[in-house]
Wavefront OBJ file of the C-alpha trace (Angstrom):
o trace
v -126.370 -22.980 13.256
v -126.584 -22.134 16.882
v -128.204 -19.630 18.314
v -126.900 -15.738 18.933
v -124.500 -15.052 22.005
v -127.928 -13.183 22.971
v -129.669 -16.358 23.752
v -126.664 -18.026 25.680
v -126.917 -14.862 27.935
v -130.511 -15.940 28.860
v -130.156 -19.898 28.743
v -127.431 -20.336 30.018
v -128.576 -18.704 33.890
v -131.720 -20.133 32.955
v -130.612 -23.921 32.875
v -128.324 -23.238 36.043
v -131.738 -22.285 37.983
v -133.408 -25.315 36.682
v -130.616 -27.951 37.422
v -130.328 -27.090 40.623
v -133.947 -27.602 41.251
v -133.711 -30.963 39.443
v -131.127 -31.816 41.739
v -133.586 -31.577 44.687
v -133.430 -27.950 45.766
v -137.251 -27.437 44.986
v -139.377 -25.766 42.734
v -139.338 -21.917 42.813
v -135.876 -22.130 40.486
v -137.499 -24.520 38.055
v -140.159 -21.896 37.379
v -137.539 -18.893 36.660
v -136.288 -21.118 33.666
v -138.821 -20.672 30.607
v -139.286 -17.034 31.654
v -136.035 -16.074 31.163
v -135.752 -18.034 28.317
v -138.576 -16.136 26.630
v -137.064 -12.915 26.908
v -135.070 -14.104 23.553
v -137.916 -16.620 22.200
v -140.777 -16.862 21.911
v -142.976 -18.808 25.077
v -143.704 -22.044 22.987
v -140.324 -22.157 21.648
v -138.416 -21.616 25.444
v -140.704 -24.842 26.771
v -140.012 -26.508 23.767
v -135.736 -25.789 23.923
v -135.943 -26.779 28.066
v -137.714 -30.129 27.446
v -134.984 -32.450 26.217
v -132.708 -30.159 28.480
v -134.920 -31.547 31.076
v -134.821 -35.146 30.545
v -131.148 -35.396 30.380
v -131.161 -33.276 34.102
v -133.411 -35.766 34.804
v -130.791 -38.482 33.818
v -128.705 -37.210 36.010
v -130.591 -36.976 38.889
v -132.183 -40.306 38.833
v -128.049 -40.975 38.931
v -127.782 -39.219 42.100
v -130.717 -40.596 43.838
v -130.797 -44.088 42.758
v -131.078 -45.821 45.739
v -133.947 -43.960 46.828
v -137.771 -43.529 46.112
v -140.869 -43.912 47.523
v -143.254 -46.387 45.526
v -146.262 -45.928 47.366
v -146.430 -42.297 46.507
v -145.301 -42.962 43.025
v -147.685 -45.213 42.159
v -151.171 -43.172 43.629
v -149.705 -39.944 41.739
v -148.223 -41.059 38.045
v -151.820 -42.064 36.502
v -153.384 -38.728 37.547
v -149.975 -37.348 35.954
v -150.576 -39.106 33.147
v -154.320 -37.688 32.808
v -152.704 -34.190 32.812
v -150.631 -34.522 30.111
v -153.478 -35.655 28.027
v -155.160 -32.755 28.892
v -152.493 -30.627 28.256
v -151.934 -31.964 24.493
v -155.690 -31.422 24.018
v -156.418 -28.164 25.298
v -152.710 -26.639 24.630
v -154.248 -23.862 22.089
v -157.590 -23.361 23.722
v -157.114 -22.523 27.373
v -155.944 -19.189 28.867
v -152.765 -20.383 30.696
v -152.501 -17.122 32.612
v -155.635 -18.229 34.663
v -154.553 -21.870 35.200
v -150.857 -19.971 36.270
v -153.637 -17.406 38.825
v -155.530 -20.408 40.499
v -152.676 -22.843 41.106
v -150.217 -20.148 42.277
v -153.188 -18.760 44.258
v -153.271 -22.479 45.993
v -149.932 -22.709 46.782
v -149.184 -19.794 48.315
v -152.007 -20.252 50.668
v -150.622 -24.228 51.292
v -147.401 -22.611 52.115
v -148.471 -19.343 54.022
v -150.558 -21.778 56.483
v -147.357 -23.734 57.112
v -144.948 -20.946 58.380
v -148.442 -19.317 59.708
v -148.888 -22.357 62.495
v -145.142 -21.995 63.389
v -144.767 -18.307 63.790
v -147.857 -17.326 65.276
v -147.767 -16.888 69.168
v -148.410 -19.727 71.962
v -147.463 -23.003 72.136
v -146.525 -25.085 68.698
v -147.831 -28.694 68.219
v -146.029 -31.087 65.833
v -148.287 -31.801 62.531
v -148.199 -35.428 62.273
v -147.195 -36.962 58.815
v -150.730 -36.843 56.103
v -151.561 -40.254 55.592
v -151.864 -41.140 51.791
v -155.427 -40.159 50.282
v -155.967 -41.013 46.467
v -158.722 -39.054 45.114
v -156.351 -35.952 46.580
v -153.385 -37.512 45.444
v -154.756 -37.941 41.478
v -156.050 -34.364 41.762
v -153.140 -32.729 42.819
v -150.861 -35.043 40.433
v -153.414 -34.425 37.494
v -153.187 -30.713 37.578
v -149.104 -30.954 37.990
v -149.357 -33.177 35.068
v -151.379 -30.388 33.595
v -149.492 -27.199 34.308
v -145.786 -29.294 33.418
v -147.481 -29.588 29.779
v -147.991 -26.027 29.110
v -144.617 -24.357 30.899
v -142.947 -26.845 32.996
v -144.165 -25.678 36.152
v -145.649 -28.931 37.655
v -143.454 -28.851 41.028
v -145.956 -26.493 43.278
v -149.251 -28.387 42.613
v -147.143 -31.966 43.155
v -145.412 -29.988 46.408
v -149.059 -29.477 47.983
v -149.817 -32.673 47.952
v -145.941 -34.622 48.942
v -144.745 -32.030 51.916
v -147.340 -32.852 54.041
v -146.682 -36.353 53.825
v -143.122 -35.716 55.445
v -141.053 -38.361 54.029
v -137.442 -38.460 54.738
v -135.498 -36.308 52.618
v -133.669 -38.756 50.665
v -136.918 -40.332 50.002
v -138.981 -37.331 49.546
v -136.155 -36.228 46.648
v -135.657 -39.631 44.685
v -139.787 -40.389 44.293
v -139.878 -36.584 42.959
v -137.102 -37.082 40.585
v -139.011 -40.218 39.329
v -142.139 -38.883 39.353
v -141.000 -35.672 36.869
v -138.599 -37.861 34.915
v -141.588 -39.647 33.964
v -143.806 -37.075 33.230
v -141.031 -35.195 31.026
v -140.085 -38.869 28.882
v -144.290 -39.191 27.905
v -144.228 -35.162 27.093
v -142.169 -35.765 24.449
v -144.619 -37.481 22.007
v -147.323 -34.453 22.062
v -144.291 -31.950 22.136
v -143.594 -33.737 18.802
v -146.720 -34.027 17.582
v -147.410 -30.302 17.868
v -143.977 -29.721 15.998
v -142.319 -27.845 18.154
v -139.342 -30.142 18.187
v -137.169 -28.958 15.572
v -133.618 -29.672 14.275
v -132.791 -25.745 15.019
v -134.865 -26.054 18.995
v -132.879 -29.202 19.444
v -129.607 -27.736 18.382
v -130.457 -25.430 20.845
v -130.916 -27.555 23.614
v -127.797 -29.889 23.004
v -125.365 -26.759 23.335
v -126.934 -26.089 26.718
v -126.379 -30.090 28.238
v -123.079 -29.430 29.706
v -124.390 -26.321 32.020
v -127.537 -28.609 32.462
v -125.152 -31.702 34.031
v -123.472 -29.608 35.909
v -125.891 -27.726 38.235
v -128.035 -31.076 38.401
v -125.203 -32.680 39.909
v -124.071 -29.607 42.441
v -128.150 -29.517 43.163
v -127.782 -33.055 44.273
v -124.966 -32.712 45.954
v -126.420 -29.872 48.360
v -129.217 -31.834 49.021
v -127.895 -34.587 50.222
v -126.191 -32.510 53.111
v -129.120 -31.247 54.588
v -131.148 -31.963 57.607
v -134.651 -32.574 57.601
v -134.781 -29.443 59.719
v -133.559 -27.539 57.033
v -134.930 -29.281 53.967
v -138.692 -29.238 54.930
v -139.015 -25.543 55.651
v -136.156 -24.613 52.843
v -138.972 -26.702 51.006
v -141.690 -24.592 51.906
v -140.012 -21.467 50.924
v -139.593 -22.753 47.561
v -142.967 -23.500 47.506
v -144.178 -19.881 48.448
v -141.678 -18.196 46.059
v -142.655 -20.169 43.339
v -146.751 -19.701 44.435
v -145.556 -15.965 43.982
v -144.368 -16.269 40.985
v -147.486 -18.593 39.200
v -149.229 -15.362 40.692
v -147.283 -12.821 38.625
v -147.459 -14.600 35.718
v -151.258 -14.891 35.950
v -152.202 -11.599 36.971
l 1 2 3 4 5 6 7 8 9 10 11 12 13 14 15 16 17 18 19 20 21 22 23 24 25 26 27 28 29 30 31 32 33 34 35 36 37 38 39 40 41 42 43 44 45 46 47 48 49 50 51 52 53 54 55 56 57 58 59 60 61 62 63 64 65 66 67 68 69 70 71 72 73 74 75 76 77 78 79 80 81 82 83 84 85 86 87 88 89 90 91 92 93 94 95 96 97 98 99 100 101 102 103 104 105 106 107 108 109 110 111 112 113 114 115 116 117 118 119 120 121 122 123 124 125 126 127 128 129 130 131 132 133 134 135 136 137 138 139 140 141 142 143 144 145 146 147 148 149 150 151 152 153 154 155 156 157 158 159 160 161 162 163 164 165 166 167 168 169 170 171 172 173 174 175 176 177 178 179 180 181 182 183 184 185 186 187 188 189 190 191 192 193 194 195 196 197 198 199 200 201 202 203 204 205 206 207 208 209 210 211 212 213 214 215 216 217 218 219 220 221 222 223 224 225 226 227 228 229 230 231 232 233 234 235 236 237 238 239 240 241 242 243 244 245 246 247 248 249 250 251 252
């Protein structure tokens, strides 16, 4: 049986918000997802109805951006990705999730408010050349967005601290982060399991919502792929902030 026209009135904005973002329009949407969601069900159940939701938007991104990536920042991030997880699965009913929301929101808002801070303040502006690649931050960064995807999805700000400064091109920038999360959504799946929260009646659930999901993934893409680096970098930014904000709220 599917869920109540009540649900549908959350879920279905909810997986608009979140396609688009897997599409490449950044992370501050993805976030908005599971807390609409759990304004019908409960929080364990809304991350549990968005995961396989998730994978398939992440089908049809990897569609979209096939012919682009960027290995060398796939391969220094995915094993401290992978480490998060883990940690997720082990700690998932043990640690207080508002505080690990507080401290990473807390972080990104200040990694974007420096950003717009060195462009708008007064006197001359110089260029910030592109980060060069540095592992230890790379597995710390990807190990606590492997972490904080786990417990609510909401890996893209810690990942976005560490990948923006790097200035790839856009194309490139967008395909490596649709690998990286497709990845890190296909391994979630076995602890998701394991803990039982993927029922017949949550997977019900999230098969009546695919067709919304396909849909704003592909419009997502398509928006993207029209932009200027101009635009897409600070557009990128401001998704960051907002979605710092909101890790913030959630914590506090």
């Amino acid at each position: 049986m599917l869920p109540d026209p009540l649900f549908y009135a959350a879920a279905i904005p909810a997986v608009m918000l979140v396609g688009l973002t897997k599409g490449g329009m950044g992370g501050a949407l993805a976030l908005l997802g599971v807390p609409i969601l759990t304004l019908v069900v409960d929080p364990v159940t809304a991350a549990a109805v968005m995961l396989p939701i998730l994978i398939v938007m992440d089908g049809v991104a990897l569609w979209s951006w096939r012919h682009h990536n960027h290995w060398p920042t796939m391969k220094i991030m995915l094993p401290g990705a992978m480490i998060g997880i883990l940690l997720g699965w082990l700690t998932f009913s043990m640690v207080p999730y508002s505080l690990t929301k507080l401290l990473v929101g807390l972080a990104t808002v200040s990694f974007a408010g420096k950003y717009f801070f060195d462009r708008l303040r007064p006197g001359p502006k110089e260029e910030t050349p592109p980060a060069p690649q540095k592992p230890v931050k790379a597995t710390i960064w990807s190990l606590v967005s492997g972490y904080t995807s786990f417990i609510s999805h909401s890996g893209g700000p810690p990942f976005q601290i560490y990948t923006l400064p790097l200035k790839l091109d856009v194309k490139s920038y967008t395909g490596m982060s649709v690998r990286f999360f497709a990845i890190v959504n296909v391994v979630k799946l076995l602890p998701y399991y394991a803990l039982g929260e993927l029922r017949i009646s949550n997977l019900i659930a999230s098969a009546s919502l695919l067709p919304v999901a396909i849909i704003a993934t592909f419009l997502g893409a398509q928006v993207v792929k029209r932009m200027k680096m101009e635009v897409f970098y600070p557009f990128m930014y401001i998704m960051a902030f907002l979605a710092g904000l909101k890790l913030v709220v959630d914590g506090l």
